[in-house]
DSSP file (Angstrom, degrees, kcal/mol; ACC not computed):
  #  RESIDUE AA STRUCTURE BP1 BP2  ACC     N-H-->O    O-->H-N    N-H-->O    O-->H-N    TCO  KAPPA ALPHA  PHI   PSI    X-CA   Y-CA   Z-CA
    1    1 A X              0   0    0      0, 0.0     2,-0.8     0, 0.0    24,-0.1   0.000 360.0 360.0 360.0 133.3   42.8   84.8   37.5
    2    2 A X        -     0   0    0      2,-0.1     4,-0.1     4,-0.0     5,-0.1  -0.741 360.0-120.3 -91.7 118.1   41.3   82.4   35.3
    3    3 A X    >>  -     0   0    0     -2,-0.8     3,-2.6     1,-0.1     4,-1.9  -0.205  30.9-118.4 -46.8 142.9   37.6   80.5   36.4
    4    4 A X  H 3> S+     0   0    0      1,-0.3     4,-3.0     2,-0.2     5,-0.2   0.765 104.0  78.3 -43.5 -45.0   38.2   77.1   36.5
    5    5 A X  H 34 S+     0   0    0      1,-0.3    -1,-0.3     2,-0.2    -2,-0.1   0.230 100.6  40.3 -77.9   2.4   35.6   76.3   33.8
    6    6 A X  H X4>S+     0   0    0     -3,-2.6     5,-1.6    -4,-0.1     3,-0.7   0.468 107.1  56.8-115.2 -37.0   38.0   77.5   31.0
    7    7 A X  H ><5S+     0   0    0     -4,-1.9     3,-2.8     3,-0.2    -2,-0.2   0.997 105.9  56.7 -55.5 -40.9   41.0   76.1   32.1
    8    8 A X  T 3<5S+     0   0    0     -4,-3.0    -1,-0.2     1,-0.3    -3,-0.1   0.903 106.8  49.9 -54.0 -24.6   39.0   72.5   32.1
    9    9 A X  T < 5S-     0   0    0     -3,-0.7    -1,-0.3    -5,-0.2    -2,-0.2  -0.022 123.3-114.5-124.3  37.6   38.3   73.0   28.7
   10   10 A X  T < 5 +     0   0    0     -3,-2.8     2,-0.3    -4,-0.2    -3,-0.2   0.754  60.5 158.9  75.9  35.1   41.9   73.7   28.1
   11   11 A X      < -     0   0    0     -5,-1.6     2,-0.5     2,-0.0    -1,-0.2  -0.737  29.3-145.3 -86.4 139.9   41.1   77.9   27.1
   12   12 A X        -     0   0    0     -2,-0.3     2,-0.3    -5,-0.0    -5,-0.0  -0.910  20.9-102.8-130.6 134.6   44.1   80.0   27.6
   13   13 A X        -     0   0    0     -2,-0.5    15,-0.4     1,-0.1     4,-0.0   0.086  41.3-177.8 -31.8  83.3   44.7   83.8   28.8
   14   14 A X        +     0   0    0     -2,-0.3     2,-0.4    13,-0.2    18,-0.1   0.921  65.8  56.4 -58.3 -31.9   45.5   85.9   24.7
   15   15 A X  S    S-     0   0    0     11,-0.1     2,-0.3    12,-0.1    14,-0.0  -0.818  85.1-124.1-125.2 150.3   46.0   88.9   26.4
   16   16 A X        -     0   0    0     -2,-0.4    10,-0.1     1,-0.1    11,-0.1  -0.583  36.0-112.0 -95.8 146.7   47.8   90.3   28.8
   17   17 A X        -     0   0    0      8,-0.4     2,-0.3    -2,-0.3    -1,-0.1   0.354  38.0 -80.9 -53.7-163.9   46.3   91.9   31.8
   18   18 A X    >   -     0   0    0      1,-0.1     3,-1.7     0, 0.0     7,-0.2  -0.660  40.2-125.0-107.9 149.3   46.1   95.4   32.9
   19   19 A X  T 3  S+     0   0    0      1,-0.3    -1,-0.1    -2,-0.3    -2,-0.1   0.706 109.9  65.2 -80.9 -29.6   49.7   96.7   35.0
   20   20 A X  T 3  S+     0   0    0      4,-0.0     2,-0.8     2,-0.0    -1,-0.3   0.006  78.3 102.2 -84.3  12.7   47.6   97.5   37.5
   21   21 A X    <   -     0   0    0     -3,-1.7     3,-0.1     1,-0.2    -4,-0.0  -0.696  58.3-150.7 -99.6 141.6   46.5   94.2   38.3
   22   22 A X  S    S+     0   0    0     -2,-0.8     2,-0.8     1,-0.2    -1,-0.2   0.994  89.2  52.9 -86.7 -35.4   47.9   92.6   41.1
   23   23 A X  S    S-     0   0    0    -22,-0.0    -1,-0.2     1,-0.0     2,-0.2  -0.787  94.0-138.1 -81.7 108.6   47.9   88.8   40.5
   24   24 A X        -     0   0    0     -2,-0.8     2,-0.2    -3,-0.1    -5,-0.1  -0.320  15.7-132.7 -76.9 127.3   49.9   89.3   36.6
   25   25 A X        -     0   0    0     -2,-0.2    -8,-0.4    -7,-0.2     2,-0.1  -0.595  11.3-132.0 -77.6 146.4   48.1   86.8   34.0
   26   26 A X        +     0   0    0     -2,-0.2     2,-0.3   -10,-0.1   -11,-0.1  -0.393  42.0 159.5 -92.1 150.8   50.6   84.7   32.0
   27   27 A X        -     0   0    0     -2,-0.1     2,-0.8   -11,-0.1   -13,-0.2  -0.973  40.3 -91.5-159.1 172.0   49.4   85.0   28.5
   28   28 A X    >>  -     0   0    0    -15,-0.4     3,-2.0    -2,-0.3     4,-0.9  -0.891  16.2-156.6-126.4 135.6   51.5   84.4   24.9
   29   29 A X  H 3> S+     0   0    0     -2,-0.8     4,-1.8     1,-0.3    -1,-0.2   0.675  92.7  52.9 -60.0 -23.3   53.0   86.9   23.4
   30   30 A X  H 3> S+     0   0    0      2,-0.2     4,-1.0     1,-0.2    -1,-0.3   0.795 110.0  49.5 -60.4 -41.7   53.0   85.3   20.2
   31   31 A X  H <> S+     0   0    0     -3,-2.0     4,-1.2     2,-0.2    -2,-0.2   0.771 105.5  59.6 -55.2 -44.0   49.4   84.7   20.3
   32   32 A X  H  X S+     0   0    0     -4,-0.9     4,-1.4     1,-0.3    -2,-0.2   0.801 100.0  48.1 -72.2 -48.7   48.9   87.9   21.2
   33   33 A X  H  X S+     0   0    0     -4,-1.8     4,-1.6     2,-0.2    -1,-0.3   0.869 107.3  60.3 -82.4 -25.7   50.3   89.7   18.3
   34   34 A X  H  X S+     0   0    0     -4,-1.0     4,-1.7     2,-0.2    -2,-0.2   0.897 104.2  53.4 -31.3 -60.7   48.3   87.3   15.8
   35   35 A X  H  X S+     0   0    0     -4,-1.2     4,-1.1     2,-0.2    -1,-0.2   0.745 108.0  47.3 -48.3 -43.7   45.1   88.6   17.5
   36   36 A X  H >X S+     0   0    0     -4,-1.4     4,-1.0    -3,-0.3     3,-0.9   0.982 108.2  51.3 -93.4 -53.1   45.9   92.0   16.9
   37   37 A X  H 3X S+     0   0    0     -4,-1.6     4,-1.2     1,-0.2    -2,-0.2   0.774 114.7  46.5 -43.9 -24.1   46.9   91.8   13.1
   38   38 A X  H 3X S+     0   0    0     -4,-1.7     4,-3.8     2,-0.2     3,-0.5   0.955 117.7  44.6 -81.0 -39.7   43.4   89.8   12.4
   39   39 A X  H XX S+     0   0    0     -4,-1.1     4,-2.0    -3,-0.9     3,-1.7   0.940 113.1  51.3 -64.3 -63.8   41.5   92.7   14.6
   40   40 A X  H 3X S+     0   0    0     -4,-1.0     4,-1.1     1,-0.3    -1,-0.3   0.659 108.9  49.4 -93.3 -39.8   43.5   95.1   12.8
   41   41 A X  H 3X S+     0   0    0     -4,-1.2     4,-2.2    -3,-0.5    -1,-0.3   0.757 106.5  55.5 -69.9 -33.6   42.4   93.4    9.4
   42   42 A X  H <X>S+     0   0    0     -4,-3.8     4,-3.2    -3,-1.7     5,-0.5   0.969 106.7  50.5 -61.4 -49.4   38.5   93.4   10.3
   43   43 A X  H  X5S+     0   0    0     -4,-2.0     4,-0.8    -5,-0.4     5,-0.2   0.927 104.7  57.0 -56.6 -32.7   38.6   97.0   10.9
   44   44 A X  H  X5S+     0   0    0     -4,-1.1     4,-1.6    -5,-0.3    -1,-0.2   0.962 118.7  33.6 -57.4 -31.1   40.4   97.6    7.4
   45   45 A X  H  X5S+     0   0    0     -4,-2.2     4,-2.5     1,-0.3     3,-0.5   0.982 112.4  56.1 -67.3 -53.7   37.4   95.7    5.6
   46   46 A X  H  X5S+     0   0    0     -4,-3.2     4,-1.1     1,-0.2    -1,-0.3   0.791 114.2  40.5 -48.7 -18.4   35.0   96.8    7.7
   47   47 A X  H  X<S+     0   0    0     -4,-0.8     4,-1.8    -5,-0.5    -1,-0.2   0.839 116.5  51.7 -99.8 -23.6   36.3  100.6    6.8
   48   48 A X  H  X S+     0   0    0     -4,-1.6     4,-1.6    -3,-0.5    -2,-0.2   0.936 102.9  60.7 -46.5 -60.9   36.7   99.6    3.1
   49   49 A X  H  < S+     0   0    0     -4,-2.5     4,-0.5     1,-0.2    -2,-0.2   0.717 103.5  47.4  -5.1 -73.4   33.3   98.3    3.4
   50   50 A X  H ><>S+     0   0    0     -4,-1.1     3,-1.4     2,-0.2     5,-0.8   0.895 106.7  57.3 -31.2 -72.5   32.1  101.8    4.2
   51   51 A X  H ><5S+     0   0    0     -4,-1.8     3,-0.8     1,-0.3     5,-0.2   0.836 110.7  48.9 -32.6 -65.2   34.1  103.5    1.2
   52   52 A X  T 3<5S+     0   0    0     -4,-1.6    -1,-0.3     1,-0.3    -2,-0.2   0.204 114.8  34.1 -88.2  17.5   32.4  101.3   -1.1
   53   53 A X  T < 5S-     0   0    0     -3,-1.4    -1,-0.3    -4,-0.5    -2,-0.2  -0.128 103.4-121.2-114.1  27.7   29.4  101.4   -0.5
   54   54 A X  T X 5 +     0   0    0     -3,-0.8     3,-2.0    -4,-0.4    -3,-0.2   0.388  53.4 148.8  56.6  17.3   29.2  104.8    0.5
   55   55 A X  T 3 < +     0   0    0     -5,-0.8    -1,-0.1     1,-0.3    -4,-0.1   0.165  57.5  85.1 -71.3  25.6   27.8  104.8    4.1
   56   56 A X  T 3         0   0    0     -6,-0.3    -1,-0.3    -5,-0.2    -5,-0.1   0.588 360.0 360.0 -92.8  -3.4   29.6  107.7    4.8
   57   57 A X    <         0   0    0     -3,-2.0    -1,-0.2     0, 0.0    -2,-0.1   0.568 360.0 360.0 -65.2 360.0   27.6  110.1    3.8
């Protein structure tokens, strides 16, 4: 369930809820997979990041 005070300012569910939830939140799927390539992309830099500057040691 979404609080009122993002649906007034027109915010909309990205992700879908948990299977176990009992009221299911509508979300779009389209959206959804967008969100994970860019997440997917921080974490490459961010691990790139690391490589080259060597904070792995």
């Amino acid at each position: 369930m979404v609080p009122r005070h993002f649906e007034r300012q027109g915010i909309r569910a990205c992700m879908p809820g948990r299977k176990q939830r009992k009221i299911p939140v509508k979300y779009d799927k389209r959206r959804y997979k967008r969100r994970n390539r860019i997440e997917i992309m921080f974490g490459r830099l961010k691990d790139r990041r690391r490589v080259a500057t060597r904070y792995d040691r």
